[in-house]
C-alpha distance (Angstrom), angle and dihedral (degrees) to the residues before:
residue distance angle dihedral
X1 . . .
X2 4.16 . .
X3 3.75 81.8 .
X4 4.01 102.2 49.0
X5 4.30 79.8 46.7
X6 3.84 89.0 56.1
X7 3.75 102.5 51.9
X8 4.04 92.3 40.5
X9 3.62 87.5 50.2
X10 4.25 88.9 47.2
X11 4.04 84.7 48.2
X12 3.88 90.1 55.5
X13 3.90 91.1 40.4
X14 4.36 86.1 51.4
X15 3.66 96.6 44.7
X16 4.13 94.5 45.1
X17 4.24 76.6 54.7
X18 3.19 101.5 56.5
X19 3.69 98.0 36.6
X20 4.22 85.5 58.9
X21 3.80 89.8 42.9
X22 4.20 82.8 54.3
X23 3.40 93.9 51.0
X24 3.64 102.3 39.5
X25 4.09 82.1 50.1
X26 3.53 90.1 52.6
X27 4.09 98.3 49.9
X28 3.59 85.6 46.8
X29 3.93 93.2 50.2
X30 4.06 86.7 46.9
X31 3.64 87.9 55.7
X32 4.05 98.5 46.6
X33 3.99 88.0 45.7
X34 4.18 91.5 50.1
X35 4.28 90.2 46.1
X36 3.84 89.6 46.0
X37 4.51 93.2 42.4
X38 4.01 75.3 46.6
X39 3.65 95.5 52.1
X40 3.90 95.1 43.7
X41 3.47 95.2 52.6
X42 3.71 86.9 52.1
X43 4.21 93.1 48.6
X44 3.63 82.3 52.0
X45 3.61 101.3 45.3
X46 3.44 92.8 46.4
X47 4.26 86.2 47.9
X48 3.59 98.2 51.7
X49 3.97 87.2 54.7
X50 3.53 88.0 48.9
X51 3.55 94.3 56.8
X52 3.49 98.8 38.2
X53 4.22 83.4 58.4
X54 3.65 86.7 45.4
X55 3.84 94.7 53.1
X56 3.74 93.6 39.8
X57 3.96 86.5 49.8
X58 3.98 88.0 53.8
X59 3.41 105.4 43.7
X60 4.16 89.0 55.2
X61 3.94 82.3 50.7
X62 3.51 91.8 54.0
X63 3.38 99.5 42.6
X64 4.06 87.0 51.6
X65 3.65 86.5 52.8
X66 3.33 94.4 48.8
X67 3.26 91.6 55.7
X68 3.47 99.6 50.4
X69 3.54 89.0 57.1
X70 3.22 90.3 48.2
X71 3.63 94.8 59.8
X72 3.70 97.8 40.4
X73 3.51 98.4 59.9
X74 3.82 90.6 44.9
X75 3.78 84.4 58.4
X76 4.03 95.7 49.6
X77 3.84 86.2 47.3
X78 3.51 92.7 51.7
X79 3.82 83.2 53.5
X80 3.26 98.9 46.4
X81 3.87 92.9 49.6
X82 3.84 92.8 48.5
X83 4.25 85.6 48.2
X84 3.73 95.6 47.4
X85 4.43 83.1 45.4
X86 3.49 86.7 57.9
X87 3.88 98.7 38.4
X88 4.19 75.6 45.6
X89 4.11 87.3 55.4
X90 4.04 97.5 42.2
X91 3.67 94.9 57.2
X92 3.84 95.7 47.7
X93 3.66 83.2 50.2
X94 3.81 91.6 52.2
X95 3.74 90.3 44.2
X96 3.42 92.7 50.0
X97 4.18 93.2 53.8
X98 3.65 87.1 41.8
X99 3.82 91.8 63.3
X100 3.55 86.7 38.9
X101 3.70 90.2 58.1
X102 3.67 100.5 38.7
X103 3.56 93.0 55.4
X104 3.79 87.6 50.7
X105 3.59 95.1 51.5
X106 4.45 88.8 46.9
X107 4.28 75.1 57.2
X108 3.58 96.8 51.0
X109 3.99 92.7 40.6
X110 3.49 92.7 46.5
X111 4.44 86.5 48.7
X112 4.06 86.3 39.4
X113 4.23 88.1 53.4
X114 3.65 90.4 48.4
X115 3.47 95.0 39.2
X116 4.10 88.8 48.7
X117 4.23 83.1 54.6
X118 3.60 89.4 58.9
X119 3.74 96.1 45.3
X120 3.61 90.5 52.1
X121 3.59 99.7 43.9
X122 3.98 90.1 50.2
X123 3.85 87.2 49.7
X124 3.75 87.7 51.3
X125 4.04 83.7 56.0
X126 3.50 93.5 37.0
X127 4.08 89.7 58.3
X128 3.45 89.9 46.1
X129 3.90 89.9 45.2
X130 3.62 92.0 49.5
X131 3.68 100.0 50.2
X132 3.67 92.1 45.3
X133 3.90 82.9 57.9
X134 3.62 89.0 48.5
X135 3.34 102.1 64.9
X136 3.78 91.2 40.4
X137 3.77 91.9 64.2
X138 3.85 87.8 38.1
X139 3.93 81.4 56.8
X140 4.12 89.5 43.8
X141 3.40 105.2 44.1
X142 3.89 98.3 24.9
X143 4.19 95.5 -135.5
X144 3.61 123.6 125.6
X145 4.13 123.0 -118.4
X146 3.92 73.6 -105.7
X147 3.52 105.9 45.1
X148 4.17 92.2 44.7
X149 3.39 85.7 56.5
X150 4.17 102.2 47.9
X151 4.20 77.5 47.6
X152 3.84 87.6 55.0
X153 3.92 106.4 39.4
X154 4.11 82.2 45.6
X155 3.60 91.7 59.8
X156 3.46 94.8 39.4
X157 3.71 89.1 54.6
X158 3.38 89.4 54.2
X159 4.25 95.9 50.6
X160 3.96 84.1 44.2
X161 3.39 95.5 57.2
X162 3.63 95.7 43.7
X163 3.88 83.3 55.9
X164 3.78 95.9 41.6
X165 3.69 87.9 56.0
X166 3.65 100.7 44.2
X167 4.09 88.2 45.6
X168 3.67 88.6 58.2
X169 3.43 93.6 43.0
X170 3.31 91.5 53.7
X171 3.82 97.5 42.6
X172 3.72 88.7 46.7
X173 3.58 100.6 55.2
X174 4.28 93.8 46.9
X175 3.55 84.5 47.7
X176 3.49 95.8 47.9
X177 3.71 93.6 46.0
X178 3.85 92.6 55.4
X179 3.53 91.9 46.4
X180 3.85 103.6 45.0
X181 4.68 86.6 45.1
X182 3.66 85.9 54.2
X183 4.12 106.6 40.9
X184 4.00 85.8 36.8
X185 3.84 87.0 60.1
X186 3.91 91.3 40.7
X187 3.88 91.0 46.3
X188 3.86 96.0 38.8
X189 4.15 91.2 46.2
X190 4.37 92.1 42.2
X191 4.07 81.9 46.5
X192 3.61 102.2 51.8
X193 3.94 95.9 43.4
X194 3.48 83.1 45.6
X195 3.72 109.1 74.7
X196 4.70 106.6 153.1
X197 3.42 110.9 166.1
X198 3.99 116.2 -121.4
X199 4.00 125.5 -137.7
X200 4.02 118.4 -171.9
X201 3.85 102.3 -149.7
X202 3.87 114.6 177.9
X203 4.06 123.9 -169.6
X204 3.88 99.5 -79.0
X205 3.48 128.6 69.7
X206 3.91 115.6 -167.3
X207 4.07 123.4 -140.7
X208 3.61 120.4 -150.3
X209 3.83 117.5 -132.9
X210 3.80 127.3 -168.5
X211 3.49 95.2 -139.5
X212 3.68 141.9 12.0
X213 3.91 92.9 -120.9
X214 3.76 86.0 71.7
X215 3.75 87.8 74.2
X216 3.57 93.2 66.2
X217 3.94 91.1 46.1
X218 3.93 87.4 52.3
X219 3.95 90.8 48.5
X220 4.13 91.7 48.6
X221 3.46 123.2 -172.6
X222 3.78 116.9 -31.2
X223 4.15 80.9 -4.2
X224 4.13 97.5 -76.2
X225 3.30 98.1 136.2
X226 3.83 92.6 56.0
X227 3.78 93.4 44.2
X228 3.58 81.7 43.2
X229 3.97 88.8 55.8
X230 4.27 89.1 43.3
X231 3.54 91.9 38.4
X232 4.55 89.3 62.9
X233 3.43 102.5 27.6
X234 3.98 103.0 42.2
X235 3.76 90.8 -129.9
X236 4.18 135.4 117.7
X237 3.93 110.1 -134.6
X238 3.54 110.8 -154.8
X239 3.91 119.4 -148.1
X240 3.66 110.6 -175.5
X241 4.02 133.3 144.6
X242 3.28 93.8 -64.3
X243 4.07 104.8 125.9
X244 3.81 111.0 -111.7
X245 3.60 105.7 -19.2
X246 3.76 146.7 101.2
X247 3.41 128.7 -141.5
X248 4.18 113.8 -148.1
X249 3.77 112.0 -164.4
X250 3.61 132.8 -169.2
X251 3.91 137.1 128.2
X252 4.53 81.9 -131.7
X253 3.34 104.8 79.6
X254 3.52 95.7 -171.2
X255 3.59 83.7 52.7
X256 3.75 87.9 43.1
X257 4.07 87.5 53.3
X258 4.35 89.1 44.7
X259 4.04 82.9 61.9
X260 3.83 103.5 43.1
X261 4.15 96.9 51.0
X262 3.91 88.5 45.7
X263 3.72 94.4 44.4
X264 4.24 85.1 49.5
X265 3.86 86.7 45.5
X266 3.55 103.5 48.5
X267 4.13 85.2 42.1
X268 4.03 92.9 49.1
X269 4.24 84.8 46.5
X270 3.50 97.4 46.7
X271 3.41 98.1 -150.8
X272 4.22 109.0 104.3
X273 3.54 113.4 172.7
X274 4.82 127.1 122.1
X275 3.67 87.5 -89.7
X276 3.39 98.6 53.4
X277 3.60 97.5 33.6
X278 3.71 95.0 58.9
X279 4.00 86.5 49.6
X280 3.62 92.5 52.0
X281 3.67 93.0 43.4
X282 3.96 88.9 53.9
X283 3.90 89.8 54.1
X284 3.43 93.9 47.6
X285 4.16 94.1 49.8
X286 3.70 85.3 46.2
X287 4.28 89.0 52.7
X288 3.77 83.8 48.4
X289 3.70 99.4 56.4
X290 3.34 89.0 44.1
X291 3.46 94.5 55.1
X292 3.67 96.6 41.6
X293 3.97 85.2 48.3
X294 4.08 85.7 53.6
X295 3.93 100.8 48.3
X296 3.67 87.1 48.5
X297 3.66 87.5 56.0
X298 3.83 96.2 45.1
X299 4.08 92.4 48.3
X300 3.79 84.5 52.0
X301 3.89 87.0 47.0
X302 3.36 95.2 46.2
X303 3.75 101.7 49.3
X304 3.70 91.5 44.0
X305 4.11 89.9 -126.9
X306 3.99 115.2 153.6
X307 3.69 130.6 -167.4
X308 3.63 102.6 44.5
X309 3.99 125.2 153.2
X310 3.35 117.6 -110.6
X311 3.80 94.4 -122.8
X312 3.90 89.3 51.0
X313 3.96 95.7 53.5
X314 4.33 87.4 42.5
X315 4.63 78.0 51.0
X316 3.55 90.1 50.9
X317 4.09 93.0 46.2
X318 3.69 85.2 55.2
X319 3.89 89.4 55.2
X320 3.73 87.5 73.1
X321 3.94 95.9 76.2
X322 3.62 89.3 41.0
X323 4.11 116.7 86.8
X324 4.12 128.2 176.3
X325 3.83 106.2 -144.4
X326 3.42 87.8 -24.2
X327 3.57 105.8 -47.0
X328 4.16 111.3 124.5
X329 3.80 102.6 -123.5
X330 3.07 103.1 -146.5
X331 3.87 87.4 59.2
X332 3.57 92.2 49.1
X333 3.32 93.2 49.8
X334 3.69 96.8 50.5
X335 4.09 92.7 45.9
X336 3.97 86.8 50.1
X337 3.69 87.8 57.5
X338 4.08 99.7 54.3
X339 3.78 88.6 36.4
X340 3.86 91.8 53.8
X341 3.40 85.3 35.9
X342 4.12 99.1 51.9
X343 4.36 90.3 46.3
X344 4.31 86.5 49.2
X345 3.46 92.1 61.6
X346 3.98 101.9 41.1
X347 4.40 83.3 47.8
X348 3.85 85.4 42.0
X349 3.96 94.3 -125.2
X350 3.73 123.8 142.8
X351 4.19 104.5 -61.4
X352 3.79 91.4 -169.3
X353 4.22 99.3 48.3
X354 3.92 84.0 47.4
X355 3.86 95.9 50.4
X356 3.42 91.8 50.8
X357 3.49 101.5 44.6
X358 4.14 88.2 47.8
X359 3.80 90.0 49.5
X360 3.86 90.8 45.5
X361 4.25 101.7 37.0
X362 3.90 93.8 98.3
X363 3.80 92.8 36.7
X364 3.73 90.4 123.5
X365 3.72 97.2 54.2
X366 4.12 87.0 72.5
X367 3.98 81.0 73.6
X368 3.83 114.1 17.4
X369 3.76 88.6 103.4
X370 4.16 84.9 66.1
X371 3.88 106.0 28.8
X372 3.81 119.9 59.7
X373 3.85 113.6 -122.1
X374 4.07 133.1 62.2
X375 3.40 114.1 -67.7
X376 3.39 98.4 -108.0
X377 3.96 92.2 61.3
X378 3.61 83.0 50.7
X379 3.50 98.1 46.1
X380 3.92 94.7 49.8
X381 4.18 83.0 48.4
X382 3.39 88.0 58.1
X383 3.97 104.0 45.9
X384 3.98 82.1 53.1
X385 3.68 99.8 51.9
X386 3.66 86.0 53.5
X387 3.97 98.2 43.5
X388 3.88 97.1 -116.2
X389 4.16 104.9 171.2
X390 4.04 116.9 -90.9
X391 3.91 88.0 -112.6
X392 4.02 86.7 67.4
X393 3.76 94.7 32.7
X394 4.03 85.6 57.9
X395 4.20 96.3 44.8
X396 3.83 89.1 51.5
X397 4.02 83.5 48.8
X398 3.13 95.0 54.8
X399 3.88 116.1 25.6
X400 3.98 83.6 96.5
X401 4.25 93.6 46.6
X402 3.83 84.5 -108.4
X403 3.94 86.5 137.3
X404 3.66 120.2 7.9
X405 3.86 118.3 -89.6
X406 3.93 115.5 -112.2
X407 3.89 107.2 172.2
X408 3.59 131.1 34.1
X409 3.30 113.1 -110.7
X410 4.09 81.8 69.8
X411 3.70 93.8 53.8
X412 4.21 90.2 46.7
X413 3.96 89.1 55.3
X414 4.47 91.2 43.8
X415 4.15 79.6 52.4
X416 3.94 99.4 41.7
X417 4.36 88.9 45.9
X418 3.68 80.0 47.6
X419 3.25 97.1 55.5
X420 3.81 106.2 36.9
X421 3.96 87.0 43.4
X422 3.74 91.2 51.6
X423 3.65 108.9 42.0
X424 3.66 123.4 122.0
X425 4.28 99.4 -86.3
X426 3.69 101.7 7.7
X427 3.80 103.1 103.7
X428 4.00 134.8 22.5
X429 4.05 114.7 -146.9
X430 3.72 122.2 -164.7
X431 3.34 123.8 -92.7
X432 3.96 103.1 -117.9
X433 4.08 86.7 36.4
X434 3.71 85.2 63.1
X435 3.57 104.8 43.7
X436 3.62 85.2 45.1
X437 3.56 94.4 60.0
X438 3.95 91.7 46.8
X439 3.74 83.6 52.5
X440 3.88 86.7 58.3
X441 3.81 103.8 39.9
X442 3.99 75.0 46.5
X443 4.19 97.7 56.8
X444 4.15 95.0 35.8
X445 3.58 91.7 57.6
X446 4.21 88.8 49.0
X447 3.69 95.1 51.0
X448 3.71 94.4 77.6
X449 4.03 129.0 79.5
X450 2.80 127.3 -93.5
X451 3.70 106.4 22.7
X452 3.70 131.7 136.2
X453 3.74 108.3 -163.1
X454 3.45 137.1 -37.9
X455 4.26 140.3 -143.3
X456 3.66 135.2 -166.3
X457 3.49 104.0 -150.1
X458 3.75 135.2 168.7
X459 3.96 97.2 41.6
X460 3.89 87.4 -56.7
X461 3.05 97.8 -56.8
X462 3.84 92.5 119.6
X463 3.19 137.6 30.4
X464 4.28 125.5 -151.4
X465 3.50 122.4 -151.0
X466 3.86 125.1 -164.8
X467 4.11 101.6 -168.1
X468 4.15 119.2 -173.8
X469 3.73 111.0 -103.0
X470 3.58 93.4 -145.8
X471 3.68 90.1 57.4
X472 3.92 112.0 33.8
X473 4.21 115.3 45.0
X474 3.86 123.5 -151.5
X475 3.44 86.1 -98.6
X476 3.74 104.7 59.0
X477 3.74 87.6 47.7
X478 3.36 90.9 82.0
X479 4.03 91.0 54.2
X480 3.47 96.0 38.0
X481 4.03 92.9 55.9
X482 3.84 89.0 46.4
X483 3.96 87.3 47.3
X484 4.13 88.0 54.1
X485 3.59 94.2 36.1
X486 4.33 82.5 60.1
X487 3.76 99.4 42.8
X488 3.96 90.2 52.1
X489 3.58 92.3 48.8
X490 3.64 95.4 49.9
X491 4.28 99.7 39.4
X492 3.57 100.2 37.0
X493 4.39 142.0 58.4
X494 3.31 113.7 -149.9
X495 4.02 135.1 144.2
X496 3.70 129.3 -93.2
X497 4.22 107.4 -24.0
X498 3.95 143.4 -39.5
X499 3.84 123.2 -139.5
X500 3.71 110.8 -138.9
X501 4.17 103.9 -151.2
X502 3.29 113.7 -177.5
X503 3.70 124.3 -166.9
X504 4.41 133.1 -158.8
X505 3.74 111.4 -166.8
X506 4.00 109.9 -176.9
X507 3.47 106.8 -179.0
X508 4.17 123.7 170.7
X509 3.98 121.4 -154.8
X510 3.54 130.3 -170.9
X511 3.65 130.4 156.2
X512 3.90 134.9 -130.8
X513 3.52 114.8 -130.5
């Protein structure tokens, strides 16, 4: 019982606690709450000053802005005012000078219009003047309006022509001067880099013998081993009394060549009978082939041209038993390439197209003796079958004026075949051919008025023509030489250039007595 007392009595005790401890907690509480109501009405106090500072502080900002404003853009309209014043000022100015001027210019039309009356009138009295003058000197000098003026064009024909010709005389000659200074140092500089040597080979070749008894070895019995010997190489050997030597003839000079190494064979051997003529002729083909295979090569070398067919460089050995009036062709042909190749490069045209198309112009001559057509056709043929470029195709076309020229690489190669065909040496022409062509420079140069006589002279080179006096004046000289100078370029072939020279000889002869 005591101990149910004690812990009731403890209960009381803890709850009394805890009630005080409540209360005291609550007094405190009311006191925290008052200080911190206290404090916020301060904070905001003190805030609402601040921002009644603040927005006092702003307006006056504002209102100093605005004011600033206020005054700057009363300035710029100020300025703008006193601008648009003066703009306002200019154009009554300009008005002003523009009535000025338009009433000038009403003076000076209403002068011009009077002025413009008087012309007109005095041209009225002029005309009337004139044609009263007209038939005066119709009256004095007893010519028509017509006739006077058939008198005067005729005499002005005359003065016009005088000038015509001395203004293409003129022209000519400073033309002529630049041109010949600059292709003279072309030509001279292509030349002298250019230096091919030049064999003249004819149809015969002639084999050495050691004795004269080797004829009859060559003949054989019943002549079998020389019809043997014409019989494989296509060619007629001609023994006659000439001491100890053969003549081999045939218009193939490869052919020719096939004969004359397995005539010096079988003669160096000894031993000449079919069998061993048909072996020797073998070698000897093969020794050509390779030859002709080698000079290809060394043209190609020599000319510094890549990218040829196989078939073309084997054509252009070929070329070296061929010859054109005695020029080697393959010789010519390699010359015409440096020369064309020297004049490209001083005009600044394409070195490598003209090189090629000099080295391959006479291509077709390698096998115009066994394909029907110029060589020229059969040159171009050629260059197609083995897909040489148009730009050759067309210099090979043309290097003969088979088709006209239209770039300059063709014109170079025409020049540099010119040239190596026509220098002093290079070519031999046959005797009737040449006279023949005299005969013709000759006969053109007679078939115009006016002329006297006329001489080829210096191999045809120029021509000399005597023209009447009384027929042909110093003036139509001029025309009359350019006239020639035409005709002989279009009727005639001939290498490198002619000089027409024509001469008027007036000469007066009287006698004392």
């Amino acid at each position: 019982m005591q101990w149910i007392l004690t812990v009731v009595i403890a209960v009381v005790v803890a709850v009394i606690g805890f009630a005080a401890g409540i209360t005291y907690r609550k007094k405190v509480a009311e006191r925290e709450i008052t200080s911190a109501e206290e404090e916020a009405r301060r904070i905001v106090n003190e805030a609402i000053k601040s921002a009644e500072s603040k927005k006092r502080e702003a307006l006056v900002e504002a209102k100093e802005e605005i004011h600033r404003n206020r005054s700057e853009y009363e300035r710029e309209v100020k300025e703008r005012r006193a601008e648009i014043t003066k703009q306002e000022r200019r154009l009554q100015q300009k008005e002003e000078n523009l009535d000025k001027k338009l009433d000038a210019a009403d003076k000076k039309n209403e002068v011009l219009a009077a002025k413009i009356a008087d012309a007109e009138a005095q041209q009225q009295e002029i005309g009337l003047v004139k044609k009263s003058q007209l038939e005066m000197l119709e009256k004095i000098s007893g010519f028509t309006v017509e006739e006077a003026k058939a008198y005067l064009i005729a005499n002005i024909r005359d003065e016009v022509t005088h000038e015509m010709a001395m203004k293409v005389k003129e022209v000519e000659a400073q033309y002529k001067d630049e041109a010949d200074e600059r292709a003279r140092e072309i030509i001279a500089t292509a030349i002298q880099r250019c230096a091919a040597d030049h064999a003249s080979e004819i149809t015969v070749s002639v084999v050495p013998l050691p004795n004269d008894e080797m004829k009859g070895r060559i003949i054989g019995r019943e002549g079998r081993n020389i019809r043997s010997i014409e019989t494989l190489t296509g060619c007629d050997l001609i023994i006659d009394d000439t001491p100890e030597a053969i003549t081999v003839s045939s218009f193939d000079p490869v052919r020719r060549e096939v004969a004359r190494l397995a005539l010096e064979k079988l003669i160096q051997d000894g031993r000449i009978h079919p069998a061993r003529i048909e072996e020797m002729v073998a070698k000897a083909q093969k020794e050509v082939n390779a030859t002709i295979k080698a000079e290809g090569e060394r043209a190609v070398f020599e000319t510094n041209i890549h990218g040829l067919h196989p078939e073309i460089i084997k054509l252009l050995g070929r070329m070296k038993y061929r010859t054109s009036y005695g020029q080697n062709v393959l010789n010519h042909s390699i010359e015409v390439s440096h020369v064309a190749g020297l004049m490209a490069a001083e005009l600044g045209a394409d070195v490598n197209i003209a090189k090629r198309a000099g080295l391959l112009h006479d291509l077709g001559k390698s096998i115009d003796h066994e394909v029907e057509g110029s060589h020229v056709t059969i040159g171009v043929d050629i260059a197609r079958k083995y897909k040489e470029s148009e730009a050759v195709i067309h210099c090979i076309e043309a290097h003969h004026n088979d088709v006209e020229p239209h770039t300059i690489e063709a014109c170079l190669v025409q020049a540099a075949d010119a040239i190596s065909a026509a220098r002093p040496g290079a070519r031999r022409e046959n005797i009737e051919n040449y006279v023949k062509r005299l005969e013709k420079l000759e006969e053109v140069s007679k078939s115009f008025p006016g002329i006297a006589s006329s001489y080829a002279i210096q191999a045809g080179r120029e021509i000399r023509i005597m023209v009447k006096p009384e027929d042909v004046s110093e003036d139509q000289m001029v025309l009359l030489a350019r006239d020639i100078a035409k005709k002989i370029e279009e009727e005639l072939t001939y290498p490198g250039q002619i000089k027409v020279h024509l001469l008027r000889e007036t000469k007066a002869i009287d006698y004392a007595k």
